[in-house]
N, C-alpha and C positions, 0 to 999 in steps of 0.2 A: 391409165396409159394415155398419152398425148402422141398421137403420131402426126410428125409435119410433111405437109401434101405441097405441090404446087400447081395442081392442076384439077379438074374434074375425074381422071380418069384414076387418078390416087385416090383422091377423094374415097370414089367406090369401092376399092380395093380396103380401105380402112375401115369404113363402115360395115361390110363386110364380117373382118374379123372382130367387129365389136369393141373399136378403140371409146375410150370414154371424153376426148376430147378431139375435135380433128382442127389442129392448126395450121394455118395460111401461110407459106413465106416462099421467097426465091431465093432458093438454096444458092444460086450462082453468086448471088449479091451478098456474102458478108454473112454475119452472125441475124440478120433481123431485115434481111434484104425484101423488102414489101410486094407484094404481088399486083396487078392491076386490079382496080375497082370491081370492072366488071368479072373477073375472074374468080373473085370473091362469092359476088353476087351470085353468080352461077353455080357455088358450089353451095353456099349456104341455101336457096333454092332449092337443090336436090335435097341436102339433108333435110331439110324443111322439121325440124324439131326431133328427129328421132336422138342425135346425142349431141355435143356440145359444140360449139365452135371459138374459135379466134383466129386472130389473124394481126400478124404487125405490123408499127406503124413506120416503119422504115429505117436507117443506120443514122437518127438525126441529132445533130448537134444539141447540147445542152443548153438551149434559149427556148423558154417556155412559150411565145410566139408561135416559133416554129412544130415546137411538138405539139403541141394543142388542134395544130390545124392539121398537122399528119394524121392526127388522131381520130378528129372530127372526121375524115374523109373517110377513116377508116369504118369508123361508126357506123355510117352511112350507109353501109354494105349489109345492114342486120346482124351482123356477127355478136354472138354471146357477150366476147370479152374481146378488147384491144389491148397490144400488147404495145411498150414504148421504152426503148433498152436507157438504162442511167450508166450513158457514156460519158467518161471525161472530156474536157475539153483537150483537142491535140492527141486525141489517145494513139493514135496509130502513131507520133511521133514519140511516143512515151510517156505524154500529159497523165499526169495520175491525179490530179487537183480536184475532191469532190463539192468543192466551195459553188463551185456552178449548176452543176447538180441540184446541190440542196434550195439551190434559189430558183432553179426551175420548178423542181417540186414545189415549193410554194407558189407558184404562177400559176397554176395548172387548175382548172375548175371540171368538175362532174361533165359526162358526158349523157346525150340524151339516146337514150336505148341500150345502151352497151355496158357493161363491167369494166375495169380498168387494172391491168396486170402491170406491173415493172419487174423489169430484166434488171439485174445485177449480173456482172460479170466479172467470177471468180480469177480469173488470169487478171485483170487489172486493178486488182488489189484495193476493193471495196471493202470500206470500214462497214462492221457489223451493224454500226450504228444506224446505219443509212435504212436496214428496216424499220424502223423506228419513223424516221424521217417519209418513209411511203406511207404509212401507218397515220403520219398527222394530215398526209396531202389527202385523204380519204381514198386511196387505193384498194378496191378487194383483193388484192392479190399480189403477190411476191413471189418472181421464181430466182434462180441463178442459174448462168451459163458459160458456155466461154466466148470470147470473142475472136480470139486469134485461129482460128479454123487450119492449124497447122498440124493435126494428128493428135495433141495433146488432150486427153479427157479430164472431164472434170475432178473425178479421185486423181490425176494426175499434178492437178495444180491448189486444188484445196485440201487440206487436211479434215481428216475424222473430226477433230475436235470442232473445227470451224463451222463444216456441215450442222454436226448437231447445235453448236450458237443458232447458225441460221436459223433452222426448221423452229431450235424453242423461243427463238425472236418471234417469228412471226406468229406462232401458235399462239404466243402471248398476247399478241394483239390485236388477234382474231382474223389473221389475213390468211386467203388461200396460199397454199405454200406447193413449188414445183421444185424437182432437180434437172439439169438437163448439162448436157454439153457432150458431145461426141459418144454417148453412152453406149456400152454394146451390152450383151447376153451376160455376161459375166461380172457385171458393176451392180447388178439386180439385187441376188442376197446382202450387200453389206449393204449398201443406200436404201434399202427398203427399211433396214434396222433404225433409221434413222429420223422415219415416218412421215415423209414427207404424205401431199395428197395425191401427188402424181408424177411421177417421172417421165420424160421425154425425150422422143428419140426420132431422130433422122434420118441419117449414115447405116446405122445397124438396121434398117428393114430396106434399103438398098442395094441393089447389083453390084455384087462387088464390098461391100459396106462403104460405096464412096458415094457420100451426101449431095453429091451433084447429078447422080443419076436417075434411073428409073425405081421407081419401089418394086420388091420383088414381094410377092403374094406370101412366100414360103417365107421370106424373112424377118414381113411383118405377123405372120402365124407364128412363128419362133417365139421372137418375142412376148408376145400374148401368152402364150404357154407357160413360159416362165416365171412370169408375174404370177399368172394363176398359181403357177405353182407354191410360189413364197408367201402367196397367203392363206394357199391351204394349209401349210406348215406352221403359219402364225395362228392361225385359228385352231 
């Protein structure tokens, strides 16, 4: 379970109910909206090694320049893994073109202290391929999500079949594999069928389920629960 925090005081609340990853973002800002430095720092601090962390590197344009140095900042913070979304160029006006993309990934060099995750996002219509393409950039990690944060979840814009391409893309290539986008309580048994390593969620352990607010205690236990549940049923 990935629950995303933007503060210390989530933070606690998560660790708490035993999430196994606690990621860093400001939900106000977009799909991958980055938090401050020191906010970071502050939480990874507390957790000081008891379960995993990340945190992302901002909503940044596809020029390998630029993400490298989001990234690097991010690093900086001690955080497990950084995270760095493979946006098209122009996306918010429709740009679907992953030709920049793929040459940023090749730009892109190892970071010192940190792991390195890529965001895919299933609403703008990412070729499969493109795990591959994180796979050659030495990436540990591969999740998907969505970007358009208009209510739509991710079973709502990727197909079953897709899903499973993903997860056995990246299995294949030996990279950590997440699902995530607007996920709630009830996206849990069919996506977990699908084997990712962790699915991730926001909105669903928030007041309200609205991903801009406060995390509520009962809704991040909820969820917890439910997982446990589906793999006490797999086991």
């Amino acid at each position: 379970m990935l629950a995303s925090v933007r503060n210390l005081d989530e933070a606690r609340i998560v660790l708490e109910a035993g999430v196994d990853l606690i990621d860093l973002k400001q939900p106000a800002d977009g799909a991958l909206g980055a938090l401050p430095a020191e906010v970071i720092r502050e939480v990874v601090d507390f957790v000081a090694g008891r379960t995993l962390t990340s945190a992302t590197a901002g909503n940044v344009e596809p020029d390998a320049q630029a993400v490298q140095s989001a990234m690097a900042r991010i690093a900086a913070t001690g955080v497990d893994y950084v995270k760095a979304g493979l946006f098209p160029g122009n996306w918010q006006q429709g740009g679907r073109d992953y030709a920049a993309v793929r040459a940023c990934l090749r730009g892109l060099t190892p970071l010192a202290g940190a792991r390195r995750i890529a965001v895919m996002f299933a609403d703008l219509s990412p070729p499969l391929a493109l795990v591959d393409a994180v796979a050659d950039a030495g990436f540990d990690g591969v999740m998907v999500d969505t970007a358009l944060k208009t209510g739509h979840s991710l079973p709502d814009v990727a197909s079953t079949e897709w899903l499973s391409g993903f997860v056995e893309r990246a299995r294949a290539r030996g990279l950590l594999c997440g699902l995530a986008g607007s996920l709630r309580v009830t996206h849990i048994p069919a996506l977990a069928q699908r084997c990712p390593d962790y699915l991730g969620f926001r909105g669903a352990l928030c007041a309200g389920q609205a991903r801009a607010q406060a995390l509520d205690a009962r809704a991040v236990l909820a969820v917890r629960e439910a997982l446990e549940k589906v793999q006490r049923l797999a086991a």
